[in-house]
Backbone as CSV, one residue per row, in Angstrom:
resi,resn,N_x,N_y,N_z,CA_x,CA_y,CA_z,C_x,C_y,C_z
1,UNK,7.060,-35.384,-21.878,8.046,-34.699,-21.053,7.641,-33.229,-20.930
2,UNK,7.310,-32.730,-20.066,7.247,-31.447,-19.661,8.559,-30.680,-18.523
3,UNK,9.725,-29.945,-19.423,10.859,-29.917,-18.461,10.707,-28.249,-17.601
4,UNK,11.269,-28.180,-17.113,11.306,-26.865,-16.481,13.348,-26.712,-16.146
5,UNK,12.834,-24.969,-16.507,14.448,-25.083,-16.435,14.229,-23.730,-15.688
6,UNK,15.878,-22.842,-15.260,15.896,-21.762,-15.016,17.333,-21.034,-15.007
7,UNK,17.233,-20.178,-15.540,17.953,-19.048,-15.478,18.532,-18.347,-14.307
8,UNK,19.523,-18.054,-13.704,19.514,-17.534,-12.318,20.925,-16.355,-12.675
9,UNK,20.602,-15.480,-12.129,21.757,-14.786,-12.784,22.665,-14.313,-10.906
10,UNK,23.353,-14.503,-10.580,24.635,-14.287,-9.429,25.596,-13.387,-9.464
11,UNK,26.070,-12.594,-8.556,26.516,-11.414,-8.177,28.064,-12.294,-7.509
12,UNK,28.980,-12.413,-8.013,30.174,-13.119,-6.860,30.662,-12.538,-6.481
13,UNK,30.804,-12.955,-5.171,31.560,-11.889,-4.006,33.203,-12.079,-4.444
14,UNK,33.730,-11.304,-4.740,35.406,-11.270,-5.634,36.023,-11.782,-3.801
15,UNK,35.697,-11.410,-2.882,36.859,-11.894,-1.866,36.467,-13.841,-1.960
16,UNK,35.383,-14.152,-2.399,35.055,-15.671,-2.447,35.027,-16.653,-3.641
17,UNK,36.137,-15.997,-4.775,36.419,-16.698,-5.732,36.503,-17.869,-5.843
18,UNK,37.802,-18.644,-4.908,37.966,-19.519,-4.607,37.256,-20.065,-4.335
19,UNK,35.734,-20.154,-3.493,35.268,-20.749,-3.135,34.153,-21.266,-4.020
20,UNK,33.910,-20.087,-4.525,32.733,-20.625,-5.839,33.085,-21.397,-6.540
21,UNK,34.903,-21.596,-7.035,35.070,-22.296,-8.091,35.066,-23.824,-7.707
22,UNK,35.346,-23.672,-6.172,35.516,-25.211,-5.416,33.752,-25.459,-5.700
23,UNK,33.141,-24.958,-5.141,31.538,-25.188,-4.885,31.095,-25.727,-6.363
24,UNK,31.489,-25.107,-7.588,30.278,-25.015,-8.810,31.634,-26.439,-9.397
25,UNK,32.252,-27.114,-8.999,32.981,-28.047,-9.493,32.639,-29.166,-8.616
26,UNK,32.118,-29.133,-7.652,31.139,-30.201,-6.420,30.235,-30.061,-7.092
27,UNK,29.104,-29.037,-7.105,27.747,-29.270,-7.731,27.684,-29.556,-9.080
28,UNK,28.835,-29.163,-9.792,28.338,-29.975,-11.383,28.642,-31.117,-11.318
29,UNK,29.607,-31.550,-11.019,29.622,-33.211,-10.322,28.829,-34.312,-9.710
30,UNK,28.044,-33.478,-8.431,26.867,-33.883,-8.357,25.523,-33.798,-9.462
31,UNK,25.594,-32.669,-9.903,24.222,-32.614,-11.105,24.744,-33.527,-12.023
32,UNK,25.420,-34.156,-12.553,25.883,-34.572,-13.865,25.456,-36.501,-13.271
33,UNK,25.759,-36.703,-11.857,24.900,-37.595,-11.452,23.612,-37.898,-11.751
34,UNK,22.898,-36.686,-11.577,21.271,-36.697,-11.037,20.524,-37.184,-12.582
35,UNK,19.960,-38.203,-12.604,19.528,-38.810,-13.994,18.453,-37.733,-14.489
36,UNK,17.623,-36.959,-13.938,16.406,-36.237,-14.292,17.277,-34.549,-14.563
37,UNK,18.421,-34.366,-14.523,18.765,-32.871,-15.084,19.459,-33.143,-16.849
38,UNK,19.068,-32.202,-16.636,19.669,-32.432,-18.474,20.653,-31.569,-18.536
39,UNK,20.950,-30.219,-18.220,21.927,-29.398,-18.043,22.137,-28.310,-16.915
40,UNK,23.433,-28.187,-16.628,23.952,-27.263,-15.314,24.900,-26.519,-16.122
41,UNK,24.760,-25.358,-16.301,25.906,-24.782,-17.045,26.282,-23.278,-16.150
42,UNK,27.526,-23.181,-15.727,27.558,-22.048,-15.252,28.691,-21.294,-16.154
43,UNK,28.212,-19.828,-16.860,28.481,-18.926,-17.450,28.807,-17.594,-16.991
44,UNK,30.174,-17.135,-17.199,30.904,-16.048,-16.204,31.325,-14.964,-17.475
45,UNK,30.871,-13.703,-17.123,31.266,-12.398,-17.234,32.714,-12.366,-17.200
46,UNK,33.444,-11.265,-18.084,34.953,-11.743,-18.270,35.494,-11.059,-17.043
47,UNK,35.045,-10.030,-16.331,35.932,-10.014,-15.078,34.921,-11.127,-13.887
48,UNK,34.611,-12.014,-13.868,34.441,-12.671,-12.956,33.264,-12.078,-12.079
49,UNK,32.257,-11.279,-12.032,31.447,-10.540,-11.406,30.316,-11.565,-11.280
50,UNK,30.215,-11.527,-12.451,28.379,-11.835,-12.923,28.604,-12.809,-12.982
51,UNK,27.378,-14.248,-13.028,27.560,-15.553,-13.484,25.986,-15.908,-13.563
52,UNK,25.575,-16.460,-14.918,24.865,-16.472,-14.929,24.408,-18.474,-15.214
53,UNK,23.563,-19.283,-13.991,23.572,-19.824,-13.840,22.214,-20.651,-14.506
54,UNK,22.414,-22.114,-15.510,21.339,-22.373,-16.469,21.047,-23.374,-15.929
55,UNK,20.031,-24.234,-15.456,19.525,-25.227,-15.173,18.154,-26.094,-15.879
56,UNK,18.498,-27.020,-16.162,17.428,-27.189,-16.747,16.956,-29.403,-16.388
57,UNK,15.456,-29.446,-16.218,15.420,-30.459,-15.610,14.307,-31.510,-16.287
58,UNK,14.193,-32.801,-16.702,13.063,-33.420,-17.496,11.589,-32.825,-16.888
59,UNK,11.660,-32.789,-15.943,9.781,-32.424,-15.233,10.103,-31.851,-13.981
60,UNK,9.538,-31.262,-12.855,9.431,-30.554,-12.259,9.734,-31.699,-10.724
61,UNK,9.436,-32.897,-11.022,9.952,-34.245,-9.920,11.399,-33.928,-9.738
62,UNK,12.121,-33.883,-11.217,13.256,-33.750,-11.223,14.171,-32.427,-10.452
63,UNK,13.233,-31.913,-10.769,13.667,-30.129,-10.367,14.054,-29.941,-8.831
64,UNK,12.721,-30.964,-8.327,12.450,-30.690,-6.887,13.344,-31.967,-6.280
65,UNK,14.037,-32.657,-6.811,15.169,-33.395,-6.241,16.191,-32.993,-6.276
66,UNK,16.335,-32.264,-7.346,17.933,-31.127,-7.316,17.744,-30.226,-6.400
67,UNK,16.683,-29.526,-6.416,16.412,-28.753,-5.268,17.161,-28.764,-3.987
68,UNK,16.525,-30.324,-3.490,16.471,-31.070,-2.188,17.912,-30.968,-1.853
69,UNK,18.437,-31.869,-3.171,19.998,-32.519,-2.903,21.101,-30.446,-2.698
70,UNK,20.933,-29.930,-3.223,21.186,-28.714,-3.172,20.580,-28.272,-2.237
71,UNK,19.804,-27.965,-1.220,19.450,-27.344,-0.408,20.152,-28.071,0.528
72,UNK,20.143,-29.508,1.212,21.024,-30.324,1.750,22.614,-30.202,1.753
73,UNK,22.986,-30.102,0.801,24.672,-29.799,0.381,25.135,-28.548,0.035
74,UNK,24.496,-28.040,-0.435,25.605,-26.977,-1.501,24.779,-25.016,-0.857
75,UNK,23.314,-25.163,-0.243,23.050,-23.732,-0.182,23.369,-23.019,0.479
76,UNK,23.694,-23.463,1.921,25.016,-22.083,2.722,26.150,-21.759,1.854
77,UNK,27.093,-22.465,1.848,28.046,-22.433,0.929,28.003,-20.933,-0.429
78,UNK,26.747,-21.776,-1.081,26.328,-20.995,-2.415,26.034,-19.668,-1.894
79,UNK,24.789,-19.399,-0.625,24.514,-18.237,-0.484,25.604,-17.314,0.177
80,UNK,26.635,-17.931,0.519,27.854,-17.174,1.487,28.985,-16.809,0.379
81,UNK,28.529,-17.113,-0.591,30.052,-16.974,-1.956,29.787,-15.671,-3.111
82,UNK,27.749,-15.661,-3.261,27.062,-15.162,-4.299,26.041,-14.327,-3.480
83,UNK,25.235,-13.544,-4.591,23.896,-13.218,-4.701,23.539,-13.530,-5.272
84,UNK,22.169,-14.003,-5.481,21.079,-14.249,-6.597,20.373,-12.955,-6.702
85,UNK,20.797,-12.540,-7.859,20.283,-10.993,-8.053,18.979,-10.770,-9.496
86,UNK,18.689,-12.047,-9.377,17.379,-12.585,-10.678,17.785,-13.659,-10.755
87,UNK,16.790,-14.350,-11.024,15.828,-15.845,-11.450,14.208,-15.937,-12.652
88,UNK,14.835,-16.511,-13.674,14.040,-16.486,-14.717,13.500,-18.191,-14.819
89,UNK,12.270,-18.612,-14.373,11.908,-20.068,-14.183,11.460,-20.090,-15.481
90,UNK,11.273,-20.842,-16.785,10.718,-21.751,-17.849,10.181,-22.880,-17.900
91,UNK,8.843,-23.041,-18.295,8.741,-24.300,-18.685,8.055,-24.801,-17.917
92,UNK,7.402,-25.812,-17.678,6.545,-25.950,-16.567,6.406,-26.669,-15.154
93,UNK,7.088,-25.522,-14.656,7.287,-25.324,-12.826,5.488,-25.742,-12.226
94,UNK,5.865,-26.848,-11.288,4.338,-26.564,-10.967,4.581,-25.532,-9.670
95,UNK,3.727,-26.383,-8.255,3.622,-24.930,-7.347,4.807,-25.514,-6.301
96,UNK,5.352,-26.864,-6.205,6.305,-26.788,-5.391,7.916,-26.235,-5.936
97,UNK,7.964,-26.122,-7.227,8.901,-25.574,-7.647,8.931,-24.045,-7.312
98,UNK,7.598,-23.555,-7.652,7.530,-22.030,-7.974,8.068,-21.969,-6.227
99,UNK,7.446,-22.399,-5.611,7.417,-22.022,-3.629,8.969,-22.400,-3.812
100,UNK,9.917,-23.377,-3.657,11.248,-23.518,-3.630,12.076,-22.151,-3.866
101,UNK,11.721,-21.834,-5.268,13.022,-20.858,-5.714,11.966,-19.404,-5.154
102,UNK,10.643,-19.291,-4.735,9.809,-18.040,-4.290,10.718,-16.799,-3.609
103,UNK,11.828,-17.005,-2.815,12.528,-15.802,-2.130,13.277,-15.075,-3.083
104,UNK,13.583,-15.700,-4.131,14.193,-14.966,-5.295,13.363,-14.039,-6.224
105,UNK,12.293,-13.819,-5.496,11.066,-13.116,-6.660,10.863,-13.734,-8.113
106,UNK,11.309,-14.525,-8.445,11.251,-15.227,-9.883,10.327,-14.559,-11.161
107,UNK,10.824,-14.535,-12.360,9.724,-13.792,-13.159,9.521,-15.233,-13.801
108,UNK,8.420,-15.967,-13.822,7.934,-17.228,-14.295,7.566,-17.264,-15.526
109,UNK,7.715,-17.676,-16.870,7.359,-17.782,-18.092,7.051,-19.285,-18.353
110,UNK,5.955,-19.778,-19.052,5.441,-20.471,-19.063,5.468,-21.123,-20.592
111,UNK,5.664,-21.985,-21.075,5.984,-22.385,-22.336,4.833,-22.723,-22.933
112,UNK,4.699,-22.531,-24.145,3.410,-22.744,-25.039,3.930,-23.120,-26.400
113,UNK,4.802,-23.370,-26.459,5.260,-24.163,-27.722,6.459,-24.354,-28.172
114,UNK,6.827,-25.486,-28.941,8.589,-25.099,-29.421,9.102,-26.842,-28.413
115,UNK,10.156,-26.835,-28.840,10.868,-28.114,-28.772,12.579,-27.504,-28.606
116,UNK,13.293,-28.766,-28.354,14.132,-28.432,-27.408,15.339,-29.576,-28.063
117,UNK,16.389,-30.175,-28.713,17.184,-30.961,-29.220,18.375,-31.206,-28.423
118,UNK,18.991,-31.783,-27.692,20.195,-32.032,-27.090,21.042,-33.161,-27.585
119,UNK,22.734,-32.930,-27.751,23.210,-33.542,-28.251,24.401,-33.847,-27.537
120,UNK,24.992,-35.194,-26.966,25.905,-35.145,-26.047,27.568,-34.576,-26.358
Protein backbone atom coordinates (compact mmCIF):
# COMPACT_ATOMS: atom_id res chain seq x y z
CA UNK A 1 0.00 0.00 0.00
CA UNK A 2 1.43 3.22 -0.86
CA UNK A 3 -1.34 5.96 0.41
CA UNK A 4 -1.24 9.55 -0.31
CA UNK A 5 -3.05 11.94 1.72
CA UNK A 6 -3.41 15.80 2.05
CA UNK A 7 -3.74 18.53 4.11
CA UNK A 8 -5.67 21.52 2.68
CA UNK A 9 -6.14 24.32 4.85
CA UNK A 10 -9.64 26.83 3.75
CA UNK A 11 -10.47 30.34 4.36
CA UNK A 12 -14.69 30.29 4.86
CA UNK A 13 -16.48 32.86 3.53
CA UNK A 14 -18.64 33.73 7.05
CA UNK A 15 -21.64 35.05 4.61
CA UNK A 16 -21.53 31.04 3.31
CA UNK A 17 -21.70 29.17 6.50
CA UNK A 18 -24.60 27.52 5.80
CA UNK A 19 -23.55 26.34 2.89
CA UNK A 20 -20.33 24.73 3.77
CA UNK A 21 -21.98 22.95 6.50
CA UNK A 22 -24.68 21.56 3.92
CA UNK A 23 -21.68 20.78 1.37
CA UNK A 24 -18.96 19.05 3.94
CA UNK A 25 -22.13 16.79 5.29
CA UNK A 26 -22.82 15.65 1.33
CA UNK A 27 -19.15 15.09 0.79
CA UNK A 28 -18.41 13.16 3.94
CA UNK A 29 -21.24 11.06 3.06
CA UNK A 30 -20.12 10.55 -0.16
CA UNK A 31 -16.31 9.90 0.95
CA UNK A 32 -17.33 7.50 3.67
CA UNK A 33 -18.80 5.55 0.52
CA UNK A 34 -15.67 5.58 -1.56
CA UNK A 35 -13.92 2.10 -0.53
CA UNK A 36 -10.20 3.46 -1.40
CA UNK A 37 -10.36 6.71 1.23
CA UNK A 38 -9.50 5.97 4.58
CA UNK A 39 -10.22 9.39 6.09
CA UNK A 40 -12.10 12.87 5.40
CA UNK A 41 -11.91 14.87 8.39
CA UNK A 42 -12.84 18.41 8.40
CA UNK A 43 -11.36 20.52 11.36
CA UNK A 44 -12.63 24.17 12.26
CA UNK A 45 -10.96 27.07 14.08
CA UNK A 46 -13.23 28.17 17.04
CA UNK A 47 -14.62 31.21 15.32
CA UNK A 48 -15.41 29.34 12.22
CA UNK A 49 -12.74 31.07 9.82
CA UNK A 50 -10.18 28.55 9.14
CA UNK A 51 -10.85 24.84 8.36
CA UNK A 52 -8.46 22.77 7.90
CA UNK A 53 -9.28 19.92 5.60
CA UNK A 54 -7.45 16.06 6.01
CA UNK A 55 -7.73 13.60 3.36
CA UNK A 56 -6.20 10.71 3.11
CA UNK A 57 -6.43 7.78 0.40
CA UNK A 58 -4.99 3.82 0.04
CA UNK A 59 -2.86 4.76 -3.34
CA UNK A 60 -3.03 7.51 -5.56
CA UNK A 61 -5.97 5.32 -7.99
CA UNK A 62 -7.89 6.07 -5.05
CA UNK A 63 -7.06 9.71 -4.75
CA UNK A 64 -7.76 10.29 -8.37
CA UNK A 65 -11.35 8.86 -8.03
CA UNK A 66 -12.19 11.13 -5.19
CA UNK A 67 -10.81 13.65 -7.16
CA UNK A 68 -13.11 12.85 -10.15
CA UNK A 69 -16.27 12.18 -7.99
CA UNK A 70 -15.52 15.73 -6.32
CA UNK A 71 -14.69 17.60 -9.21
CA UNK A 72 -18.11 16.23 -10.78
CA UNK A 73 -20.26 17.07 -7.60
CA UNK A 74 -19.05 19.05 -4.95
CA UNK A 75 -16.17 21.79 -6.69
CA UNK A 76 -18.27 24.90 -7.66
CA UNK A 77 -20.12 24.64 -4.65
CA UNK A 78 -16.74 24.14 -2.53
CA UNK A 79 -14.92 26.88 -4.48
CA UNK A 80 -17.99 29.45 -4.08
CA UNK A 81 -18.25 28.81 -0.04
CA UNK A 82 -14.10 28.72 0.67
CA UNK A 83 -10.56 29.47 -0.27
CA UNK A 84 -7.93 27.09 -0.45
CA UNK A 85 -5.32 29.18 1.02
CA UNK A 86 -2.55 25.99 1.27
CA UNK A 87 -2.35 22.42 0.37
CA UNK A 88 0.18 20.10 1.95
CA UNK A 89 0.17 16.61 -0.40
CA UNK A 90 1.95 13.37 1.60
CA UNK A 91 2.82 10.29 0.68
CA UNK A 92 3.02 9.12 -2.58
CA UNK A 93 1.13 11.35 -5.11
CA UNK A 94 2.22 10.25 -8.47
CA UNK A 95 1.98 12.95 -11.46
CA UNK A 96 -1.78 12.77 -12.03
CA UNK A 97 -2.43 13.60 -8.54
CA UNK A 98 0.30 16.25 -8.23
CA UNK A 99 -1.41 17.96 -11.84
CA UNK A 100 -5.13 17.61 -10.12
CA UNK A 101 -4.58 19.57 -6.90
CA UNK A 102 -1.39 21.81 -9.17
CA UNK A 103 -3.54 25.33 -9.00
CA UNK A 104 -3.22 25.23 -5.34
CA UNK A 105 0.65 25.52 -5.50
CA UNK A 106 0.95 22.43 -3.22
CA UNK A 107 4.15 22.00 -1.04
CA UNK A 108 4.62 18.06 -1.81
CA UNK A 109 6.43 15.92 0.87
CA UNK A 110 7.25 12.67 0.06
CA UNK A 111 7.37 9.82 2.61
CA UNK A 112 10.42 7.77 3.37
CA UNK A 113 9.44 5.92 6.24
CA UNK A 114 7.07 5.27 9.21
CA UNK A 115 3.70 3.45 9.24
CA UNK A 116 0.36 4.54 9.80
CA UNK A 117 -2.41 2.36 12.36
CA UNK A 118 -6.17 3.03 11.99
CA UNK A 119 -8.76 2.00 14.23
CA UNK A 120 -12.52 2.15 13.52
Amino acid sequence: MRPVHWIMELSIDQQKVNDIDTLMEELVSEADREIGTMAHEWNFSDDGSVCQLYERFVDADAAMLHLSMFGEQFADRFLSACSVTGVTILGYANEDVLGALARFSPNVLTQKAGFARFAD
